[in-house]
C-alpha positions as CSV (number, residue, x, y, z in Angstrom):
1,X,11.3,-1.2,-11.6
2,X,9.7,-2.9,-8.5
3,X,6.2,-2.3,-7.3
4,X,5.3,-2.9,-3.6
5,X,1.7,-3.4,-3.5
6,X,-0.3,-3.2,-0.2
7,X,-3.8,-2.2,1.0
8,X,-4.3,-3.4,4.7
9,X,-2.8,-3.1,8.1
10,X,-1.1,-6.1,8.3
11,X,0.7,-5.7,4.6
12,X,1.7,-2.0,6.1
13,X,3.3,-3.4,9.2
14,X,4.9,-6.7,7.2
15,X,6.3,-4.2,4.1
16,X,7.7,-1.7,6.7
17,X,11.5,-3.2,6.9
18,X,11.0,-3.8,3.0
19,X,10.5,-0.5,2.0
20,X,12.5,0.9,4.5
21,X,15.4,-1.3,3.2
22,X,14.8,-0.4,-0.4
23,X,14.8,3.6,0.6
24,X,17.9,3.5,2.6
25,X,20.1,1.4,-0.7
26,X,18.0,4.3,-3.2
27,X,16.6,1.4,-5.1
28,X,14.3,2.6,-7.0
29,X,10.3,0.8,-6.6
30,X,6.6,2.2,-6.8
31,X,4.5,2.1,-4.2
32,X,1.1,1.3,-4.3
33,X,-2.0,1.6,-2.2
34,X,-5.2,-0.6,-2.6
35,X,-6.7,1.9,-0.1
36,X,-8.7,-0.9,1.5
37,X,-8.4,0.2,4.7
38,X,-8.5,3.8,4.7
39,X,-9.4,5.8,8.0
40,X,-6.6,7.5,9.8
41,X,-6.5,5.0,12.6
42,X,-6.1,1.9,9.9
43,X,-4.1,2.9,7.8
44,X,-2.0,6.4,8.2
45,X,-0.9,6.3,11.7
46,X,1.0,3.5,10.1
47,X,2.7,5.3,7.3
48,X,3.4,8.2,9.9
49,X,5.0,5.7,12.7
50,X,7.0,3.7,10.7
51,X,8.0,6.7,8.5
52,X,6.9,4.9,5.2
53,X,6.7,7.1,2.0
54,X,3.2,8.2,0.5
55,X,2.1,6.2,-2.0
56,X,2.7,7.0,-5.3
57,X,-0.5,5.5,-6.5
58,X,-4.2,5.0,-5.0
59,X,-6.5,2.5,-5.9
60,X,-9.4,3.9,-4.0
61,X,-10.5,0.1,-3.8
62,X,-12.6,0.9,-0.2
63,X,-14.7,-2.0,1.3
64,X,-16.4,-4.5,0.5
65,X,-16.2,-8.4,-0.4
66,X,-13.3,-9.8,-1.0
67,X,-13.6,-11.1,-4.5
68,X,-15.3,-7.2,-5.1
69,X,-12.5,-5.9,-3.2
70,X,-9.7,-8.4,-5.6
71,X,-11.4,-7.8,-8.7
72,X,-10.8,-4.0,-8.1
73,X,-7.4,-3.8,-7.5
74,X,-6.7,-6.4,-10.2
75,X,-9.1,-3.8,-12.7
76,X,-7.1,-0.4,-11.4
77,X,-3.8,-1.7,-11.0
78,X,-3.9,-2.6,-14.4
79,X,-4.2,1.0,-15.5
């Protein structure tokens, strides 16, 4: 199984054609969200636009540092 992890505008924009590519062959992957950007217009006009799937996992990782905002995801993706 494949995991796409992302959590930021730019990783939405840049995983678009990937996960679009896997969803079209039916490979199978989980997605998951760091959730560090997280208000509609940052992150979920750009699910909706490029017609991404939900994630099947959130981090809830909000703001903060960056090595607060790493240590998180590294803790809860762990899980």
């Amino acid at each position: 199984m494949i995991s796409i992890l992302l959590g930021t505008r730019p990783e939405i924009i840049k995983l678009a054609p990937v996960i679009q590519s896997f969803s079209q062959r039916k490979r199978s992957f989980i997605l998951i969200h760091s959730n560090q950007h997280y208000s509609e217009n940052m992150d979920r006009v750009f699910f909706t636009n490029l017609g991404l799937p939900s994630p099947d996992y959130n981090l809830q990782v909000g703001s903060g540092t960056h090595g607060i905002q790493t240590g998180k995801v590294l803790e809860r993706v762990e899980r």
